[in-house]
C-alpha positions as CSV (number, residue, x, y, z in Angstrom):
1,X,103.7,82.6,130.2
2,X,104.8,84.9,128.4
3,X,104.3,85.9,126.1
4,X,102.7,83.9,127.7
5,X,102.5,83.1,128.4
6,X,105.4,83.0,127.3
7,X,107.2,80.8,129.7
8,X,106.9,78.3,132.7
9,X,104.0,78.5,134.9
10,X,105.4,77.0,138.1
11,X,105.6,79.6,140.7
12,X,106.9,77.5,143.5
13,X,110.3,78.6,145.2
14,X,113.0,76.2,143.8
15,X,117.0,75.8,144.6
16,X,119.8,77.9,142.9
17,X,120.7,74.8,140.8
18,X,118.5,75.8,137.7
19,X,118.8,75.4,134.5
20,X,117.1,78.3,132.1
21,X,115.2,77.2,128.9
22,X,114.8,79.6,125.8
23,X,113.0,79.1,123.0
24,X,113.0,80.5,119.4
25,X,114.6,80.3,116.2
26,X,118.0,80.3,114.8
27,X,119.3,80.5,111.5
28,X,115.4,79.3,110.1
29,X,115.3,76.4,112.5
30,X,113.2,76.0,115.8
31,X,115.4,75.2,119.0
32,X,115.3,76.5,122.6
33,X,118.5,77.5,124.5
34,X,119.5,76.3,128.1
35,X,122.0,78.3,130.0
36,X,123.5,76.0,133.2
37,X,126.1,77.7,135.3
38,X,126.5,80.6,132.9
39,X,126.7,78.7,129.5
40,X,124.5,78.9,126.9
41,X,123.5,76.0,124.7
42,X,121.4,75.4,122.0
43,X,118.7,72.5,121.1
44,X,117.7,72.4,117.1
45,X,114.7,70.7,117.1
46,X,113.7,67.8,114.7
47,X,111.7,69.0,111.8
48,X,109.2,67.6,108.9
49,X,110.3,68.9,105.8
50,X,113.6,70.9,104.9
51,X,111.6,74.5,105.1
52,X,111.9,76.5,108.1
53,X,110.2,75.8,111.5
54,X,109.3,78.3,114.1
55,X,109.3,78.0,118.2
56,X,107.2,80.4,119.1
57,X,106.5,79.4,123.5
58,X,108.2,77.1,125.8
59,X,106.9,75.4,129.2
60,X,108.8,72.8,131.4
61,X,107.1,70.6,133.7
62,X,109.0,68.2,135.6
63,X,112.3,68.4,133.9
64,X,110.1,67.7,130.4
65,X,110.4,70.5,128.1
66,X,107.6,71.6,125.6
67,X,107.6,73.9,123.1
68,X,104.6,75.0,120.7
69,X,105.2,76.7,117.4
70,X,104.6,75.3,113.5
71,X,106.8,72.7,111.3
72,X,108.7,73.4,107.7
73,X,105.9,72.6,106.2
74,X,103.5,75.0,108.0
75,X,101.4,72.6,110.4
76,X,100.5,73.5,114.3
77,X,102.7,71.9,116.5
78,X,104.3,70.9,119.6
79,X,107.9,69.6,120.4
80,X,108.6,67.4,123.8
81,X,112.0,66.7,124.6
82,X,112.7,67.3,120.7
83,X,111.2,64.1,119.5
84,X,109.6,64.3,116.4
85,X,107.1,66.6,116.6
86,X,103.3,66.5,117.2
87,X,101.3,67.9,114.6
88,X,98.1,69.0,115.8
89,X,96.3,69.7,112.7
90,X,96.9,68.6,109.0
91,X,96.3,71.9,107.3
92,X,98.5,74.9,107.7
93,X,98.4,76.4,111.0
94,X,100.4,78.0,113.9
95,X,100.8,77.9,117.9
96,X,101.4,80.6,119.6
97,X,101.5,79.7,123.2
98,X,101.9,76.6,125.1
99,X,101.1,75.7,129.2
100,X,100.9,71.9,130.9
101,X,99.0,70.7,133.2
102,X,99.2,67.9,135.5
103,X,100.4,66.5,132.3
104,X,98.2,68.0,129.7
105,X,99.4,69.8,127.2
106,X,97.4,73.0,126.7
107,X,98.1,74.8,122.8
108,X,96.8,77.8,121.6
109,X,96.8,79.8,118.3
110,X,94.8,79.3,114.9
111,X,94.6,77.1,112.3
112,X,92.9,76.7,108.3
113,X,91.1,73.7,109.4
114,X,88.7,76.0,111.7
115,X,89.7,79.5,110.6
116,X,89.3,81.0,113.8
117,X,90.9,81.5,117.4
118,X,91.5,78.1,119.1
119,X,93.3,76.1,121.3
120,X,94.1,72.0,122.0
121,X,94.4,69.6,124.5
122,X,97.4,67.3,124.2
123,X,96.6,66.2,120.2
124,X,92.9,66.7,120.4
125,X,91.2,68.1,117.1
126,X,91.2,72.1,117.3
127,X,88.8,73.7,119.9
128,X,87.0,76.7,118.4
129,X,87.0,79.7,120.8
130,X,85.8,82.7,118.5
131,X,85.8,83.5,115.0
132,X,89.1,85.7,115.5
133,X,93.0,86.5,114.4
134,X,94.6,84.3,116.3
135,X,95.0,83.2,120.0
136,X,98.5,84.9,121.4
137,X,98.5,83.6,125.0
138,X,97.2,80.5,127.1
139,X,97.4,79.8,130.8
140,X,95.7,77.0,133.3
141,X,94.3,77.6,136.7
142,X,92.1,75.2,138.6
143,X,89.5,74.5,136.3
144,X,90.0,77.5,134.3
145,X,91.3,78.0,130.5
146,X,91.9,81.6,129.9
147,X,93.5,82.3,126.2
148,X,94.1,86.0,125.0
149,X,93.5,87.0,121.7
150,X,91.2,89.1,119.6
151,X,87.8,88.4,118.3
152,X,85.6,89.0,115.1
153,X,81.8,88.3,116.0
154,X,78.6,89.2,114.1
155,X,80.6,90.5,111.1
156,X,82.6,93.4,113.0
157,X,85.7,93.2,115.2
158,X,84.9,93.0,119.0
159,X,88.7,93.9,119.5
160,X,91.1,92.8,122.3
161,X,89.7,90.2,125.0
162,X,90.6,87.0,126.5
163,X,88.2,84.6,127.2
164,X,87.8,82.6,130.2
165,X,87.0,78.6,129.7
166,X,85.7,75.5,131.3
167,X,84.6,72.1,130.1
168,X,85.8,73.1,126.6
169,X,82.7,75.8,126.6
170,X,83.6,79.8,126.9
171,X,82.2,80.9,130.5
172,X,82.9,84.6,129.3
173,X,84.6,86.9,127.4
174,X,86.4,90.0,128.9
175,X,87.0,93.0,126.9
176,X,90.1,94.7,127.3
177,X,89.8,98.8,126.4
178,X,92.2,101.3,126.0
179,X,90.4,103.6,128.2
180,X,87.8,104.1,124.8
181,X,88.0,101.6,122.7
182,X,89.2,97.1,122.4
183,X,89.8,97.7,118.7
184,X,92.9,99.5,119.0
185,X,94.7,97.3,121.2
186,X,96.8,94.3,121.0
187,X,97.1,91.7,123.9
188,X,100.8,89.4,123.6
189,X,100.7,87.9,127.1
190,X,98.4,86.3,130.2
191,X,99.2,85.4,133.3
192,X,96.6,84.0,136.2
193,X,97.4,84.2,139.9
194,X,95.1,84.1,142.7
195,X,92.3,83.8,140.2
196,X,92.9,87.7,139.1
197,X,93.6,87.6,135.3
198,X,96.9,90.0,134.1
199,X,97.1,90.9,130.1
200,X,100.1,92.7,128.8
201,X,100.2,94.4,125.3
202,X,99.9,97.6,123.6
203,X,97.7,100.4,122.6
204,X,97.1,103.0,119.9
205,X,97.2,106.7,120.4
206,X,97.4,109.6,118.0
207,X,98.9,107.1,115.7
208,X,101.2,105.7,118.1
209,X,101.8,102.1,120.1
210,X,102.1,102.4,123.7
211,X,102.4,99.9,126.2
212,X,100.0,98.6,128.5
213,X,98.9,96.3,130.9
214,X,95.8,95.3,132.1
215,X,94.2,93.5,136.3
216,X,91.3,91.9,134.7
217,X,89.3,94.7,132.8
218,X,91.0,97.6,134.0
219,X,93.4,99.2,131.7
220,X,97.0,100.6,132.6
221,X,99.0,102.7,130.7
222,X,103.0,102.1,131.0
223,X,104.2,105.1,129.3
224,X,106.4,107.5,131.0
225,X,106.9,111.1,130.8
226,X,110.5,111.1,130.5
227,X,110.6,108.4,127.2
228,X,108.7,109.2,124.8
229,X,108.2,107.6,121.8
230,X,106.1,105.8,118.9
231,X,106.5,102.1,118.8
232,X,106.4,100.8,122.5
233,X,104.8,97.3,123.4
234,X,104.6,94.6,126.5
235,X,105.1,91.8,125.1
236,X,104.8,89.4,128.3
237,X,104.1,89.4,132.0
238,X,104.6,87.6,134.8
239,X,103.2,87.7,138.8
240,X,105.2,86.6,141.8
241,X,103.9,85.0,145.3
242,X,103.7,88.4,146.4
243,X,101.7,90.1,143.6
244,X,104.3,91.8,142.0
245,X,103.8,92.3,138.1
246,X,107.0,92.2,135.4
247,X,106.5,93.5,132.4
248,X,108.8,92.6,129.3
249,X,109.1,94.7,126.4
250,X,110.1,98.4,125.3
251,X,110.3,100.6,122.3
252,X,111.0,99.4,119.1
253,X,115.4,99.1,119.7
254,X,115.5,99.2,123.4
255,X,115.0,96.6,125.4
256,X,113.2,97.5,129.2
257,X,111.5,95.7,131.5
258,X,108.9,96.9,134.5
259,X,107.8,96.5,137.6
260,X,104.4,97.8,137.7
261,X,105.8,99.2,141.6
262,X,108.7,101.6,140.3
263,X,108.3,104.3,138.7
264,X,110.1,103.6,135.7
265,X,111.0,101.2,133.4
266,X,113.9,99.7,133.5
267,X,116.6,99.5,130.3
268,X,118.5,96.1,129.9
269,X,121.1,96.7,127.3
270,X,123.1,100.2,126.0
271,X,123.1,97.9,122.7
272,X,122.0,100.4,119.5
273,X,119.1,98.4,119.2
274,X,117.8,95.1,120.8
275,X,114.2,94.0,122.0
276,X,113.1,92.1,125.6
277,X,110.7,89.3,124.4
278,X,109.9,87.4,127.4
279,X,110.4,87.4,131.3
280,X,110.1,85.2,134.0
281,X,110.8,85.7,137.7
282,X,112.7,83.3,140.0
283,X,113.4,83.4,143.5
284,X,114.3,87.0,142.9
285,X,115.9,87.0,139.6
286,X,114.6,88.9,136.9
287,X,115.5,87.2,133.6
288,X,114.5,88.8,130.3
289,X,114.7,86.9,126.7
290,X,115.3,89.1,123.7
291,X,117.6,89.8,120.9
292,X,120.3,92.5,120.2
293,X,120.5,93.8,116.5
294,X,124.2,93.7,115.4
295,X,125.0,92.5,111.9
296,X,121.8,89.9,112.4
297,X,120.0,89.0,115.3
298,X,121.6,87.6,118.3
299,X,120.0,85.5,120.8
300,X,120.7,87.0,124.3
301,X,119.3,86.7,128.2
302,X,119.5,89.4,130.7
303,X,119.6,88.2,134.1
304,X,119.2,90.7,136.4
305,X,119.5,90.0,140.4
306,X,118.4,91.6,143.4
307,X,120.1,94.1,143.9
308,X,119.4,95.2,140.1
309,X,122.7,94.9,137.8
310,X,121.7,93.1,135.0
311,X,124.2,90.0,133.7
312,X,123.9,90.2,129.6
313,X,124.4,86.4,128.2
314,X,124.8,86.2,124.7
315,X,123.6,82.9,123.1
316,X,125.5,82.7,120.2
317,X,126.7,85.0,117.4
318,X,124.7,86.4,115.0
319,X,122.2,83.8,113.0
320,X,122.9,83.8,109.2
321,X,119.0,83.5,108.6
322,X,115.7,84.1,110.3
323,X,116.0,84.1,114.3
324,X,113.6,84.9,117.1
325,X,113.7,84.8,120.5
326,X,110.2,83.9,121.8
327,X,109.9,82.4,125.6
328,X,112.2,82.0,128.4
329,X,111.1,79.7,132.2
330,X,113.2,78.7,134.5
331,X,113.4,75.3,136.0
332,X,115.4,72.5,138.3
């Protein structure tokens, strides 16, 4: 949300007759995509400056479409509906995730003007969380904030946690270990359902990322036997009604997505290389943001349905400059 999140938080069964919402960046300009009935267009969204802007999370509540990244000229910011954009801070900045609710906007990342981990509400000045580098994920439940990240207290690095918040105080702070150690892990992605808190990222071992996930504190290794490699990572996650978990991610050049109740992961595209950045589950449907490396990125979306075959949309051809796929919800 997811990560994530990286993505929509709305859970709730809806019709057939959606419309999926991407976000990113294409040729050094932050848009979002929307595929309806199978075709892909894009949304370039207005910018300060001529310098390129970023779209780094997207999140649609009632047909109003947010998305949280940075402008041309560096600032944290968020996008509805592409008007101009809202900056959130006037020194140099970034966010990272993005989540509404019941009409707040909810943004999280870092920024000069407090130099540490922090998150906002609608325009508000920047809420400090933790003297850290850099909030990756934010979600809402009930009363609850819960932003992912990783924290520097007392002059030494805590390492990977997300921290659980209410009334704009920090209620705790949960370390997530690698089975030895927080400081060698990265978390990209949180999800809250239930009031049980899933983290997606990676791990190090013998030199090597490896992806994991995590049900609160307890750490789960995604690795299989049978692929081996060095540079694996989730990069977001996503629960269903029924408590399934999807996991986005892969080694670095194939693209594969979980679910935490197969045995394996799953690959998404035979392309020669190509990363899954972002999923999110609908009544269903698996669909998976990423990019495939031809000559340049290209923005793609991997729908996969029920009975598993995966539908490969590409967005457009490859960007001349920069471009990033980032988020991906799906919505009426």
């Amino acid at each position: 949300m997811a990560s994530i999140i990286v993505g929509c938080g709305n859970t709730k069964p809806i019709s057939e007759d959606t419309t999926v919402y991407i976000s990113g960046t294409y040729d050094n300009q932050a848009c979002y995509w929307t595929i309806k009935d199978g075709i892909p267009n894009r949304v370039t969204l207005k910018n300060i400056g001529t310098s390129a802007s970023n779209a780094y999370s997207i999140f649609v509540e009632q047909k109003n479409v947010y998305i949280g990244g940075r402008t041309a000229s560096g600032i944290p910011c968020y996008w509805k509906n592409n008007e101009i954009p809202i900056a959130l801070s006037n020194k140099t900045g970034i966010v990272k995730s993005i989540f509404v609710n019941n009409g707040v906007v909810y943004s999280a990342g870092s920024c000069y003007e407090c130099q540490n981990d922090c998150y906002w509400k609608n325009n508000s000045s920047p809420i400090e969380i933790a003297k850290a580098s850099g909030a990756t994920s934010i979600f809402v439940s009930k009363d609850n904030i819960y932003v992912a990240g990783k924290c520097y207290e007392q002059g030494v690095w805590s390492g990977t946690c997300y921290w659980v918040i209410k009334d704009d105080k920090v209620k705790e702070r949960v370390a997530l270990y690698d089975g030895s150690t927080s400081s060698g892990a990265d978390v990209w992605s949180i999800f809250v359902y239930k009031d049980v808190v899933y983290t997606a990222g990676s791990y190090r071992k013998n030199g090597d990322y490896e992806p994991c996930y995590w049900v609160g504190d307890k750490f789960n290794s995604l690795i299989h036997p049978l692929l081996p490699g060095k540079d694996w990572s989730a990069n977001s996650i996503y629960v269903d009604k029924d408590e399934n978990v999807y996991i986005a991610g892969g080694e670095f050049g194939k693209p594969y997505y979980w679910k935490t109740s197969k045995a394996t992961p799953e690959l998404l595209s035979s392309a020669a290389s190509a990363m899954a950045k972002s999923i999110f589950v609908f009544n269903g449907k698996i669909y998976v943001a990423g990019i495939i490396r031809e000559e340049g990125n290209v923005p793609c979306c991997w729908i996969v349905d029920k009975e598993g075959k995966v539908n490969e949309i590409l967005l457009e051809k490859a960007a001349k400059g920069t471009c990033e796929v980032t988020g991906v919800c799906v919505a009426e």
